[in-house]
N, C-alpha and C positions, 0 to 999 in steps of 0.2 A: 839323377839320383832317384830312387824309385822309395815312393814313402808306402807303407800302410796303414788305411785309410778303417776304422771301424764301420760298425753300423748302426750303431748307438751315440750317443755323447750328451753331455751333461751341459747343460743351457741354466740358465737365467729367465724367469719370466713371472708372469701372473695372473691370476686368472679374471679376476676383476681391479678396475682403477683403483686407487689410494693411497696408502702413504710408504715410506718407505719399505713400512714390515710388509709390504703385499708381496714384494720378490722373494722367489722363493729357489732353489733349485730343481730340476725335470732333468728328465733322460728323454729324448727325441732324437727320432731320425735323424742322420747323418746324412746334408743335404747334396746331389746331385750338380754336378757344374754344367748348365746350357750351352748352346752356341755361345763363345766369346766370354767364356763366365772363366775362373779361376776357381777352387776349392783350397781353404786355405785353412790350414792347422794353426789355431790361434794362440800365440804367448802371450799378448797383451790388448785389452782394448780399453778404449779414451772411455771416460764418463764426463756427457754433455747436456746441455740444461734443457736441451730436447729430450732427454732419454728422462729425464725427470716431470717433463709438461706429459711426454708419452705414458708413464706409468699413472700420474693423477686423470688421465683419460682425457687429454687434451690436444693431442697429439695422432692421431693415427696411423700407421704407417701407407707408403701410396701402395696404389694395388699393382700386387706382384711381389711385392717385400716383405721378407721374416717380418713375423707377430714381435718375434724376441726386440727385446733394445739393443743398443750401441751399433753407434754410426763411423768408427774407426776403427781398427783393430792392425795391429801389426803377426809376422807369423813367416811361416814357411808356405811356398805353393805345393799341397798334398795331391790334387789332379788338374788337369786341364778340359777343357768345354772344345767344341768342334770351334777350328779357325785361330786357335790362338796359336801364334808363333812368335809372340814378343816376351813369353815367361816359360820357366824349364820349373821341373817341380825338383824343390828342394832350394831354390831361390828363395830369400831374402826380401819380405816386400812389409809395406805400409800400404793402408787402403784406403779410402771414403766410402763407404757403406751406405746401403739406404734402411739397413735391419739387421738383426741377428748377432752382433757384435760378442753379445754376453755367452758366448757357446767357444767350445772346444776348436768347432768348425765353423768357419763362416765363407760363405759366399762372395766372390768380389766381382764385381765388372774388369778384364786387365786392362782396359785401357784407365782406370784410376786406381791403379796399383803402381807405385813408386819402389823402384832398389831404394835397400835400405845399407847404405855408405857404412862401412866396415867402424867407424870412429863413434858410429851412432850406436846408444844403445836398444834393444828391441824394447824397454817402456820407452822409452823417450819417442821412438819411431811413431809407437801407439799414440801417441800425446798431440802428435803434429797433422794429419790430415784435416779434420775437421774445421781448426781453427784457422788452419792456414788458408784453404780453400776461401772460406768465409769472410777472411778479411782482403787475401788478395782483391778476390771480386769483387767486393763493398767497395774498398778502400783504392782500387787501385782502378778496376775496369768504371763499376758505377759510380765510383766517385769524382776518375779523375783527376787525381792526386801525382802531383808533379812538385820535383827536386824544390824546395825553399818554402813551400806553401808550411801552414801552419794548420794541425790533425787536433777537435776534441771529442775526446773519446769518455765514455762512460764507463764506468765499473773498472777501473786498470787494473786492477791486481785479478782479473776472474781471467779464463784460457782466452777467450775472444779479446779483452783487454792488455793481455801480455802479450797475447801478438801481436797485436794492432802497434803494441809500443817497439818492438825490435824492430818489426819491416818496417815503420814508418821512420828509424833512426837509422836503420840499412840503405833505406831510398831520399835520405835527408830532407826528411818531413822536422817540422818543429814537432812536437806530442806534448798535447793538455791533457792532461786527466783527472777524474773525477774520484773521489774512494769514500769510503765510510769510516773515519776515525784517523789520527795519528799514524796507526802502526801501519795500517795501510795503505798510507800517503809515502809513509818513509820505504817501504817496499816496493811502491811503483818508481820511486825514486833510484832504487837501488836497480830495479829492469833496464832505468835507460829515459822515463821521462825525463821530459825540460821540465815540467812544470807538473805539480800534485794538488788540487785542490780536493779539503774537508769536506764534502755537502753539511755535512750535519751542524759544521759551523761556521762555514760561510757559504753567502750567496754566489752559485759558480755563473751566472750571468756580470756581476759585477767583478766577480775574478775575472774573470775569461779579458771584458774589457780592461782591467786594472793590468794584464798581462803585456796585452796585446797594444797596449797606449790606447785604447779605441777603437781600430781598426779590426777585431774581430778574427774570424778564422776563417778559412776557407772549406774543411769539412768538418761534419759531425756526423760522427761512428754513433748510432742511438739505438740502447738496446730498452731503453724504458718506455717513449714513445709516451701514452696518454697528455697530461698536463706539463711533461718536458717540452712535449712539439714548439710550444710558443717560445719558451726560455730558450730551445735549442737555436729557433730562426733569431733571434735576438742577439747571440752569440756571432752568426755569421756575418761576414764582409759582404756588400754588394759581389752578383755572383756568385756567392757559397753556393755548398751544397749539401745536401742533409741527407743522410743516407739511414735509414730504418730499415735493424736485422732484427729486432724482437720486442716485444710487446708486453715486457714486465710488467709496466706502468698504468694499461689499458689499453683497447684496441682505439679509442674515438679519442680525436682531438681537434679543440676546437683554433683555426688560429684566422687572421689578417688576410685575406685574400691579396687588397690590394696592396700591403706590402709587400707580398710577395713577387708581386707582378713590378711595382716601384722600383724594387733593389733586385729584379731579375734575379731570383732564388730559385733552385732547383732541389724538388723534394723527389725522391727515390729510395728505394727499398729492393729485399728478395730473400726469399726461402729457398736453401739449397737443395733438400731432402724431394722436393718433386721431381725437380729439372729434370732436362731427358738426360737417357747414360750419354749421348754422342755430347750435349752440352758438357756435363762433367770431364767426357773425356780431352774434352778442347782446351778445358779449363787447367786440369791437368797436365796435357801438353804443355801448356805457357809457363805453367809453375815448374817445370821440367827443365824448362830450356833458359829462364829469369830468375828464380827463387831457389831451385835444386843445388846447384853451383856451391852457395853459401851455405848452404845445411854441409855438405860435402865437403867442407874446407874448417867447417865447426865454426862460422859466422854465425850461425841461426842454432841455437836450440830452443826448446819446450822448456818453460818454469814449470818445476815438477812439483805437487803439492804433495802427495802420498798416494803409494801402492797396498791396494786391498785384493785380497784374494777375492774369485771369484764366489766362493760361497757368501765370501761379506758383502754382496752387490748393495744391502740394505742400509751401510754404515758406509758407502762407499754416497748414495744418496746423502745420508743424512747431515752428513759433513758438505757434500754442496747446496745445501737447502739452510743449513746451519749461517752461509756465507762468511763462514771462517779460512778457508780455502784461500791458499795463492798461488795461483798458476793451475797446472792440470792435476785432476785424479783419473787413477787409471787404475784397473782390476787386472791381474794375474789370473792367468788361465792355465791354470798346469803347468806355467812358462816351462820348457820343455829342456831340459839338461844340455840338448845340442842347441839350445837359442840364445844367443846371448842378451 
């Protein structure tokens, strides 16, 4: 099916760091698909707490990738790059991005472009790359997360949080989680956790044991990282493992060497947005052939917080900085009459 491709299109971006009034809308160039590249007409794309570190000028993008934010986007294939023979334009995909999400058009690598299953809807498609990516790998390759072990997860009601809770209840993971307040506890509850703790009124180290009879957990999903690091290793079982995706909390922490070496604890971490494309695309592959399946059959969806048009990228921030949000927000991109 043969699309028409402008030469213009309407982005998202800004010209200096700050808050969320700096985004603004642009008309720029309508980008070019490379060797192995995809161009893709965008209906929907994720808003992630990277696209928010990136706007406060925290964030960079790597070299080679759109200035623009958002790092997933769902849409139609509008052209193809030399070598690609695994996408036809007018296909139905889901991406991970490493920029440019907030535009009419965006950019994909196809080997991290996913069909998107007739059942699925195109925000909901936009909603799932990102986090899915992020936690598969955290949680499943660098965690090493196997059938019966028991998952504590910080922030559960946020996009990295609600995934973390379905696949880890998919691959029959126990799921601890952490929330800020009642309503939020009772919502992670409602996703699929076993267990919701308060931080704000109780100590989740003393929960975690009170859970767990003493015994602990096997991983920790840790997006706060700073003065968590010690509470988190405190949490674990002999052989845990502590997995750090983000650095809310700070970047230094200070914790026990030799406990850690004592109770043979394993700290690791990882940023998706560098890795190479062939990593992604491997990643991909896995999630294709193990996690794809259950999206396809409506096992897996995206907790959908609310869709903002693209012109509102600014309120589409401020509502996730707000930390009111449950599950994902995602901006409309002109979603386009023939998208569902």
């Amino acid at each position: 099916m043969a699309t028409t491709v402008s030469e213009t299109m309407t982005a998202v971006g800004f010209d200096a760091p700050g808050g969320p009034e700096v985004l603004r809308p642009e008309t720029v160039p309508v980008p070019k698909p490379g060797p192995g590249q995809v161009l893709l007409r965008v209906a929907y794309a994720g808003v992630n707490r990277p696209d928010v570190i990136q706007r406060q000028g925290f964030y960079p993008p790597p070299p080679g990738a759109s200035p623009l934010p958002g790092l997933e986007v769902s849409g139609q294939v509008a052209a193809i790059g030399e070598g690609v023979v695994t996408l036809l334009p007018g296909q139905k995909v889901c991406a991970l991005v490493a920029g440019g999400g907030y535009a009419e058009y965006c950019l994909a690598e196809a080997g991290q472009c996913l069909p998107v299953p007739e059942a699925l809807s195109m925000a909901e498609a936009a909603a799932i790359p990102e986090t899915l990516f992020t936690v598969w790998h955290n949680v499943f390759e660098r965690g090493w997360a196997r059938e019966g072990e028991t998952l504590l997860v910080h922030g559960g009601t946020s996009g990295i949080g609600s995934m973390a809770i379905m696949l880890g209840k998919l691959f029959d993971l126990t799921v601890i989680v952490t929330c800020g307040g009642a309503g939020k506890c009772a919502a992670a509850l409602a996703i699929g956790a076993d267990h919701a703790i308060d931080y704000k009124e109780s100590d989740f180290v003393a929960e975690v044991a009170r859970i767990t009879d003493g015994a602990g957990v096997h991983i920790v999903l840790d997006m706060v990282a700073g003065d968590y690091v010690a509470r988190n290793l405190k949490c674990l079982r002999d052989d845990g493992r502590h997995v750090t995706i983000a650095v809310q909390g700070g970047v230094r922490a200070e914790i026990n060497m030799a406990e850690v070496m004592r109770r043979r604890l394993t700290l690791t971490g990882s940023t998706l947005r560098p890795r190479s494309n062939e990593f992604k695309a491997l990643l991909a592959s896995e999630i294709m052939e193990l996690v794809w399946p259950l999206v396809a059959d409506g096992a897996l969806r995206p907790v959908m917080d609310r869709v903002f048009p693209l012109a509102d990228a600014a309120a589409a921030h401020a509502r996730m900085e707000s930390g009111g949000h449950v599950g994902k927000i995602v901006l409309a991109i002109g979603a386009a009459k023939d998208v569902r």
